[in-house]
N, CA, C and O atoms as CSV, one atom per row, in Angstrom:
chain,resi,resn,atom,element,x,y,z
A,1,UNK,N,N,67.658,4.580,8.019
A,1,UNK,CA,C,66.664,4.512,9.040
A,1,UNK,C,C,65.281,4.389,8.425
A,1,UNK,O,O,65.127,5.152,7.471
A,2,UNK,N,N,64.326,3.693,8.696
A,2,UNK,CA,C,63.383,3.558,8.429
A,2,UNK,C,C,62.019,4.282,9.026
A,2,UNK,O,O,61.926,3.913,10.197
A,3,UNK,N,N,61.461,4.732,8.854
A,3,UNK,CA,C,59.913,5.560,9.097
A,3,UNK,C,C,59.045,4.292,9.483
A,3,UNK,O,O,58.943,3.317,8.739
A,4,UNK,N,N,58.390,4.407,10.797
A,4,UNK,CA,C,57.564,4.268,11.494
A,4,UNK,C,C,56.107,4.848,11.533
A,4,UNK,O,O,55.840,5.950,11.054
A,5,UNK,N,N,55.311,4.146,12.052
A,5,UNK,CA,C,53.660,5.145,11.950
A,5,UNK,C,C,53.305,5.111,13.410
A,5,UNK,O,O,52.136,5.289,13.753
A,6,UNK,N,N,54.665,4.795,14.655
A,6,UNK,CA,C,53.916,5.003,15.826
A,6,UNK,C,C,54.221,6.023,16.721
A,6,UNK,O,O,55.131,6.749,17.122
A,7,UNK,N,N,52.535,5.626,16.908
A,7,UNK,CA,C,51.716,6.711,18.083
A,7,UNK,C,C,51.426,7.939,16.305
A,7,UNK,O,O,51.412,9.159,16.470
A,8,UNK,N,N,51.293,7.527,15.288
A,8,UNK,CA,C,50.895,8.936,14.425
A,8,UNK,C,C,49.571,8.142,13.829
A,8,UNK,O,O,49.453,7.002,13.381
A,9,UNK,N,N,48.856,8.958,13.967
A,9,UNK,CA,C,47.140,8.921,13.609
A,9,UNK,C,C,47.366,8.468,11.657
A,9,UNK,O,O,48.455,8.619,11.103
A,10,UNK,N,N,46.126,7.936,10.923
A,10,UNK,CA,C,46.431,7.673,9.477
A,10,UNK,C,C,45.702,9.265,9.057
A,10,UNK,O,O,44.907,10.042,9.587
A,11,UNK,N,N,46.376,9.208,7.987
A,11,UNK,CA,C,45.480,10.865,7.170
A,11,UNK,C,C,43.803,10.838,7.676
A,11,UNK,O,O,43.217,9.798,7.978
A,12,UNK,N,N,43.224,12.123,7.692
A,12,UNK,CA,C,42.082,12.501,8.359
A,12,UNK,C,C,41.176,11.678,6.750
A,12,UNK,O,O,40.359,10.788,6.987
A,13,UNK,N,N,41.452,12.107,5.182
A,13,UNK,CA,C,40.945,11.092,4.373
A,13,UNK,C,C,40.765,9.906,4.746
A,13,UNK,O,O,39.585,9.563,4.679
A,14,UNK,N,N,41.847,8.728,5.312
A,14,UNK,CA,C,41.598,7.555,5.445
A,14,UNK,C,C,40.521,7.394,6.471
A,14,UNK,O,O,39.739,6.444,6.439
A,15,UNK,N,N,40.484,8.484,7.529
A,15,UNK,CA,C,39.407,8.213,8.779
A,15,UNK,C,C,38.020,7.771,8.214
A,15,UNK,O,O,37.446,6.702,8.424
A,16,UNK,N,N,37.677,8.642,7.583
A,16,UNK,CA,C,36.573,8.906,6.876
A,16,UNK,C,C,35.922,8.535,5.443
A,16,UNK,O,O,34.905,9.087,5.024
A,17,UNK,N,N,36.751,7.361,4.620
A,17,UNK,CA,C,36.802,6.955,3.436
A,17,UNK,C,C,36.560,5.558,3.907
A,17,UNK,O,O,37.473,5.097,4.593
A,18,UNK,N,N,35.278,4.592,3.637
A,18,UNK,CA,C,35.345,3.103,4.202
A,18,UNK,C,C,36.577,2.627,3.187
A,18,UNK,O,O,37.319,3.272,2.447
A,19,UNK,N,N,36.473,1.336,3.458
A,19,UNK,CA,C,37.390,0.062,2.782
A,19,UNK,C,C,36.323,-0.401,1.561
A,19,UNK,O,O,35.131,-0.161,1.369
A,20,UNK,N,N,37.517,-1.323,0.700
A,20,UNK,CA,C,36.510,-1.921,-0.112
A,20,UNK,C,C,35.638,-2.887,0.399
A,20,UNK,O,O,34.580,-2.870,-0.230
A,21,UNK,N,N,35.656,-3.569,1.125
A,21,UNK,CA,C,34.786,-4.419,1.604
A,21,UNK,C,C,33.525,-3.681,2.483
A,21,UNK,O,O,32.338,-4.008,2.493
A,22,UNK,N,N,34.142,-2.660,3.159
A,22,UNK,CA,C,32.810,-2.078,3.582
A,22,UNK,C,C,32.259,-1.559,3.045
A,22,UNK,O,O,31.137,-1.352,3.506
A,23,UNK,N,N,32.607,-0.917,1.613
A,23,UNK,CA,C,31.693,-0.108,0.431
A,23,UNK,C,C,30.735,-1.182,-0.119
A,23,UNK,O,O,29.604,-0.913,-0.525
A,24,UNK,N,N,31.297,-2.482,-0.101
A,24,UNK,CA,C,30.425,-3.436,-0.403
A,24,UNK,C,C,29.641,-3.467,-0.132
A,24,UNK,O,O,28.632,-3.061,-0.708
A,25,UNK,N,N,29.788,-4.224,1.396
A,25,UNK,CA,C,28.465,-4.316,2.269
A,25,UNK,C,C,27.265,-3.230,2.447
A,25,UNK,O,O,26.052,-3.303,2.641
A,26,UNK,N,N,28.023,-2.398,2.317
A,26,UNK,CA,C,27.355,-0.660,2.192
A,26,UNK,C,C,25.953,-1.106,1.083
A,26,UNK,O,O,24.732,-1.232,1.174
A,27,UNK,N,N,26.823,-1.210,0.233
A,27,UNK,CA,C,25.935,-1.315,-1.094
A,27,UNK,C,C,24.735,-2.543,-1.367
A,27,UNK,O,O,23.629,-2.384,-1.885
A,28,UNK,N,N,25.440,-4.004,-0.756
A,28,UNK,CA,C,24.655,-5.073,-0.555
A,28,UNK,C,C,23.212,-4.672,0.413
A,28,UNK,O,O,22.027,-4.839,0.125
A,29,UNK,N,N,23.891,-4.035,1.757
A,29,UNK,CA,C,22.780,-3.070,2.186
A,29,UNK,C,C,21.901,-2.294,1.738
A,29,UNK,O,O,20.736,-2.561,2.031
A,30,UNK,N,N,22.222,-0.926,0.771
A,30,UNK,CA,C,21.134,-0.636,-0.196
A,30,UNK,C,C,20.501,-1.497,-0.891
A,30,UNK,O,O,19.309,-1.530,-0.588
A,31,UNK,N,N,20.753,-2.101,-1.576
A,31,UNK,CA,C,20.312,-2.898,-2.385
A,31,UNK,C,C,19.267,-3.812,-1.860
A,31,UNK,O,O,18.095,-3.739,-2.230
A,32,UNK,N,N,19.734,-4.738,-0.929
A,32,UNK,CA,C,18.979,-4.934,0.105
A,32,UNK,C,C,17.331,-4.374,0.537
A,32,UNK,O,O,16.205,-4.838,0.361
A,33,UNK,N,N,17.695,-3.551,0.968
A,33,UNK,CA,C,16.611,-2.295,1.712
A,33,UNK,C,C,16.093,-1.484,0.299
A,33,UNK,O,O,14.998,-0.952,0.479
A,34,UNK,N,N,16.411,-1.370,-0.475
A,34,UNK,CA,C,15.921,-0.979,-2.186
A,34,UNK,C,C,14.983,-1.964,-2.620
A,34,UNK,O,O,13.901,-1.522,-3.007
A,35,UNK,N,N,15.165,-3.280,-2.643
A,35,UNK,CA,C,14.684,-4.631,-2.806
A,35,UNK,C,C,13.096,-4.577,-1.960
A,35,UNK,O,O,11.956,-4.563,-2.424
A,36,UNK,N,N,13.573,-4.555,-0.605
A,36,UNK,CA,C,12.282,-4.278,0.403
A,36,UNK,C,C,11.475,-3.492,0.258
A,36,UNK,O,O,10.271,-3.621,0.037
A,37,UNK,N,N,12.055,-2.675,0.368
A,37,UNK,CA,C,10.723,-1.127,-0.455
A,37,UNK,C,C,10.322,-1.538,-1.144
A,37,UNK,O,O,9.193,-1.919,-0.833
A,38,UNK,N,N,10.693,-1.834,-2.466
A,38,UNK,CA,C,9.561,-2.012,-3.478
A,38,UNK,C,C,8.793,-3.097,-3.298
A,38,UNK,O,O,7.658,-3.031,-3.771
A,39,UNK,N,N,9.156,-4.219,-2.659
A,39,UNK,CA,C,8.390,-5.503,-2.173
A,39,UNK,C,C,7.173,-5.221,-1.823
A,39,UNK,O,O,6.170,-5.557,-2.453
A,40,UNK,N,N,7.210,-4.292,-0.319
A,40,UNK,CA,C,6.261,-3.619,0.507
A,40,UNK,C,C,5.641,-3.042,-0.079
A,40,UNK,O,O,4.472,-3.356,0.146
A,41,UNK,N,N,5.779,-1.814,-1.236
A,41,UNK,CA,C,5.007,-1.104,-1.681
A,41,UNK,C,C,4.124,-2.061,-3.213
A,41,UNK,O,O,3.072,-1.895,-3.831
A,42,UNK,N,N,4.925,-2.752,-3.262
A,42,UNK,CA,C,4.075,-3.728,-4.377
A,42,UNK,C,C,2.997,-4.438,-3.294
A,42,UNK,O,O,1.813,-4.100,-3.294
A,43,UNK,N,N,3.311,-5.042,-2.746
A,43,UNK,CA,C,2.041,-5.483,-1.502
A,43,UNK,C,C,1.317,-4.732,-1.384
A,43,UNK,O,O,0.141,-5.047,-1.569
A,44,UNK,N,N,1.615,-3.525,-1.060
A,44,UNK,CA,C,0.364,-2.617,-0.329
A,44,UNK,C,C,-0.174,-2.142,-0.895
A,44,UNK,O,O,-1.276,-1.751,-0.509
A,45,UNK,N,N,0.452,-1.803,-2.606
A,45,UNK,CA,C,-0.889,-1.686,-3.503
A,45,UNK,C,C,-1.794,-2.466,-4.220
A,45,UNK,O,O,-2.768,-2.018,-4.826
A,46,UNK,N,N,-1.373,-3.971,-4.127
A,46,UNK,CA,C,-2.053,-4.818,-4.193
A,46,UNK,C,C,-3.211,-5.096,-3.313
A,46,UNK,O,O,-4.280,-5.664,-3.540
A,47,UNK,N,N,-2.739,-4.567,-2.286
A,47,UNK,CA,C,-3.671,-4.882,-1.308
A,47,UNK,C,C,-5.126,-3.791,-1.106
A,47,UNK,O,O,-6.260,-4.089,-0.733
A,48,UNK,N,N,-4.581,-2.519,-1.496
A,48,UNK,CA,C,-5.357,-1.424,-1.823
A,48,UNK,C,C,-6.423,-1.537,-2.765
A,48,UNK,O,O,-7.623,-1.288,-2.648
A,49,UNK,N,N,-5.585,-2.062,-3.947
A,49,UNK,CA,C,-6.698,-2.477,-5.211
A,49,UNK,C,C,-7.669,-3.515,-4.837
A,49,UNK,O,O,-8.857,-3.477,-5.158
A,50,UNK,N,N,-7.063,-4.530,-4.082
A,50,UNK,CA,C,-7.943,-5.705,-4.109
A,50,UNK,C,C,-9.476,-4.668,-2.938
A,50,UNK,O,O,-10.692,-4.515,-3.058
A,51,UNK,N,N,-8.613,-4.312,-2.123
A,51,UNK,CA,C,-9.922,-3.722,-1.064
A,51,UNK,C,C,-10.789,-2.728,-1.973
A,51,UNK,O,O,-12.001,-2.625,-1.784
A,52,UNK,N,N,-10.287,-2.180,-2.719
A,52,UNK,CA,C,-11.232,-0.842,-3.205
A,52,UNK,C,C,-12.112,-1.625,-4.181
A,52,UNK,O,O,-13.085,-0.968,-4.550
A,53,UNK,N,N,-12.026,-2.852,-4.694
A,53,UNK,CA,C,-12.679,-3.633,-5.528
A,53,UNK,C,C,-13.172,-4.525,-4.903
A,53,UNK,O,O,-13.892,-5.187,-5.650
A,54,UNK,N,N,-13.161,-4.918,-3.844
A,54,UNK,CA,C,-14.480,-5.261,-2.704
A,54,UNK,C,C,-15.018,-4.374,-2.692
A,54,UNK,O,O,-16.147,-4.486,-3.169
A,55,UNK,N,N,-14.733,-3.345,-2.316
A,55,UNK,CA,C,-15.819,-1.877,-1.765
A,55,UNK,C,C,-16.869,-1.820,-2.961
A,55,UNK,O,O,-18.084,-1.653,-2.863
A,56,UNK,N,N,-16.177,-1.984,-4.011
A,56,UNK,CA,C,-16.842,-1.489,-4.908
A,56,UNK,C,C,-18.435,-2.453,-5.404
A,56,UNK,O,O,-19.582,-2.099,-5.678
A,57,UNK,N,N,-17.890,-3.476,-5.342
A,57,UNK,CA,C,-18.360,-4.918,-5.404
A,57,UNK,C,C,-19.438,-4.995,-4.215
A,57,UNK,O,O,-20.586,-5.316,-4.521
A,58,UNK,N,N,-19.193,-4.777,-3.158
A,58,UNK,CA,C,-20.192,-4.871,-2.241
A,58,UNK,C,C,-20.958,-3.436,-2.285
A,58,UNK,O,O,-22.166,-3.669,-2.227
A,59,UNK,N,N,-20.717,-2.102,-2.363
A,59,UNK,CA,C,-21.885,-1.312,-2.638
A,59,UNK,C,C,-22.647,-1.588,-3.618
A,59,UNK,O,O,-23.873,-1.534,-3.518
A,60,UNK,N,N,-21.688,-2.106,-5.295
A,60,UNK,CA,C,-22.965,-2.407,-5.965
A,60,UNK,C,C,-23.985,-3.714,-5.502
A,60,UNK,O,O,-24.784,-3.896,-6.420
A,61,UNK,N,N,-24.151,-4.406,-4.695
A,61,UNK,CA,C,-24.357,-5.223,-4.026
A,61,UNK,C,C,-25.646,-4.711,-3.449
A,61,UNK,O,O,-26.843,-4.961,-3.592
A,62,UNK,N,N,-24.772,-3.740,-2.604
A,62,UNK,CA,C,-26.319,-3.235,-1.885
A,62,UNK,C,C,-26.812,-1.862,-2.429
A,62,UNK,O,O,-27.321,-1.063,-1.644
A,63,UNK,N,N,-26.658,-1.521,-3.944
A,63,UNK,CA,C,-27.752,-0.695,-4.232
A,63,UNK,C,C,-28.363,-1.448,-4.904
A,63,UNK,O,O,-29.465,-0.935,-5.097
A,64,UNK,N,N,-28.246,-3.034,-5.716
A,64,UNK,CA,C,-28.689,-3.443,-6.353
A,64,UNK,C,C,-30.167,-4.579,-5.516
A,64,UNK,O,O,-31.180,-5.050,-6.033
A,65,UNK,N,N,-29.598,-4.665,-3.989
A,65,UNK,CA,C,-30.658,-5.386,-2.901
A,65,UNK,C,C,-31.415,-3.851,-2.370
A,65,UNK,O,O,-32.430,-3.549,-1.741
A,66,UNK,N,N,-31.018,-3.595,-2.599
A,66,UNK,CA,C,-32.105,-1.754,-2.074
A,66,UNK,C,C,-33.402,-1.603,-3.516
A,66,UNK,O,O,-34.626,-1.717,-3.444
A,67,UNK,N,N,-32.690,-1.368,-4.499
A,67,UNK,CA,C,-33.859,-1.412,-5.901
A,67,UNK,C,C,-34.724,-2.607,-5.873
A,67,UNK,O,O,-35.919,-2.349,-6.021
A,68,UNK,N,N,-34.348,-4.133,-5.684
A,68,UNK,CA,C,-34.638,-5.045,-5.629
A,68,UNK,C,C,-36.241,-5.029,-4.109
A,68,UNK,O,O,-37.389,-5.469,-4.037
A,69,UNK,N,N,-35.450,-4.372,-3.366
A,69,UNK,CA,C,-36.259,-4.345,-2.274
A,69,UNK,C,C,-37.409,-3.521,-2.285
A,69,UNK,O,O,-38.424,-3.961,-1.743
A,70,UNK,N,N,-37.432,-1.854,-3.064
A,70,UNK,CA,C,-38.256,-0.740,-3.517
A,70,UNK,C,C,-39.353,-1.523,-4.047
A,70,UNK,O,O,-40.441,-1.469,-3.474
A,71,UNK,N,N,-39.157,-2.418,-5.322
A,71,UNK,CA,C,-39.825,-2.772,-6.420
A,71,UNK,C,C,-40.453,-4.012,-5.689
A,71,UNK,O,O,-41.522,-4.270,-6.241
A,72,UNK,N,N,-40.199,-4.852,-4.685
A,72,UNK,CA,C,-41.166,-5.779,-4.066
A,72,UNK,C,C,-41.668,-6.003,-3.041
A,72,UNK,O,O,-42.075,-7.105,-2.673
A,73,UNK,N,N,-41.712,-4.917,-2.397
A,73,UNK,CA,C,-42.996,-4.488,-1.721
A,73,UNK,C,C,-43.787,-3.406,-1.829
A,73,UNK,O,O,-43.406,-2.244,-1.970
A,74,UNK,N,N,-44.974,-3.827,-1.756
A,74,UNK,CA,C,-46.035,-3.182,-2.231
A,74,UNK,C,C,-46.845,-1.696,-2.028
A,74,UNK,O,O,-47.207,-1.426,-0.883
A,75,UNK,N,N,-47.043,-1.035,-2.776
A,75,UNK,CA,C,-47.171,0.394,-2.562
A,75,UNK,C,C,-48.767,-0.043,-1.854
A,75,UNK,O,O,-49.596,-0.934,-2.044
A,76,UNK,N,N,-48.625,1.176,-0.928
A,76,UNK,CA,C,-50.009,1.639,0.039
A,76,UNK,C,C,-51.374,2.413,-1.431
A,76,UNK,O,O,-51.170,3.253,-2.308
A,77,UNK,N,N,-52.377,1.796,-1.151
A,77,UNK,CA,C,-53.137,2.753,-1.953
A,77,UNK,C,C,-53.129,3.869,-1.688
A,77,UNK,O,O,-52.909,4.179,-0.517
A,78,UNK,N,N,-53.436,5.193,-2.975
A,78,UNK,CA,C,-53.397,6.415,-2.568
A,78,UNK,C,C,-54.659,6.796,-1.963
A,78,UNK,O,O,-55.537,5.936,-2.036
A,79,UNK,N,N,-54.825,7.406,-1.638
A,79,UNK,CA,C,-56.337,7.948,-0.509
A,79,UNK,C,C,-57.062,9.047,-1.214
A,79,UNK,O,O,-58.062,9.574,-0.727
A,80,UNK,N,N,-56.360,9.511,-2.790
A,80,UNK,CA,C,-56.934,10.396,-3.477
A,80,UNK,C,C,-57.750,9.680,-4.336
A,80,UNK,O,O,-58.821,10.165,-4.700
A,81,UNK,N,N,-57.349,8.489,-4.742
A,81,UNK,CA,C,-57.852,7.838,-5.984
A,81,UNK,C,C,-59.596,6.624,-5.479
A,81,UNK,O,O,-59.371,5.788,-4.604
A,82,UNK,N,N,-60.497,6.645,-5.832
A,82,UNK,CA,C,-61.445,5.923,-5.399
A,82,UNK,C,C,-61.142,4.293,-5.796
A,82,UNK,O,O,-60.567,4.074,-6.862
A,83,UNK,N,N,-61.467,3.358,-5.079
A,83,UNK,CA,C,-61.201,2.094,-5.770
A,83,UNK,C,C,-62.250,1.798,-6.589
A,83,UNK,O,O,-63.380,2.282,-6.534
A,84,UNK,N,N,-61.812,0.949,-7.383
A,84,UNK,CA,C,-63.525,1.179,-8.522
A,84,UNK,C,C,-63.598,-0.238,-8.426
A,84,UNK,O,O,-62.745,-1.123,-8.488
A,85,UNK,N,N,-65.161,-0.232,-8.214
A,85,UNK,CA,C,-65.889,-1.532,-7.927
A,85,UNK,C,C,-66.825,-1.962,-9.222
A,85,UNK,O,O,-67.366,-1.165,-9.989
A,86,UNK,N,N,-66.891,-3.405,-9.291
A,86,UNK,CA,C,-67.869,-3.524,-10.678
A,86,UNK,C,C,-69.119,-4.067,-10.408
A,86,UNK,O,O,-69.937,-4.215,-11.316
């Protein structure tokens, strides 16, 4: 007589253990999504650097049009000092 598997459930291991092909995909999936992350995070610190080196670039920008601006226009005479005439 031969043994049958019906109406009997497979071992509670097999429930819960994928196949090889789905360990695959499993993994093609990480890998995948492993791949992306670092993509994204390589972007976004690229993108960080490039902005903080504008920032940087444009404040020196405008402390260098602020000094520029101090030094050419012209100071008020002082009101202590007499103007001397010849």
């Amino acid at each position: 007589m031969t043994q049958t598997m019906n109406g009997k459930k497979p071992t509670s291991q097999r429930l819960h253990r994928p196949g090889q092909r789905q360990q695959e995909r499993l993994q093609r999936q990480t890998r995948r999504r492993r791949r992306q992350r670092i993509w994204t995070s390589s972007i976004v610190s690229v993108v960080v650097i490039a902005l903080s080196i504008l920032g940087i670039v444009q404040y020196q920008r405008y402390s260098a049009d602020q000094a520029a601006r101090q030094q050419v226009l012209p100071r008020p005479p002082s009101p202590c000092t007499p103007a001397s005439r010849n």
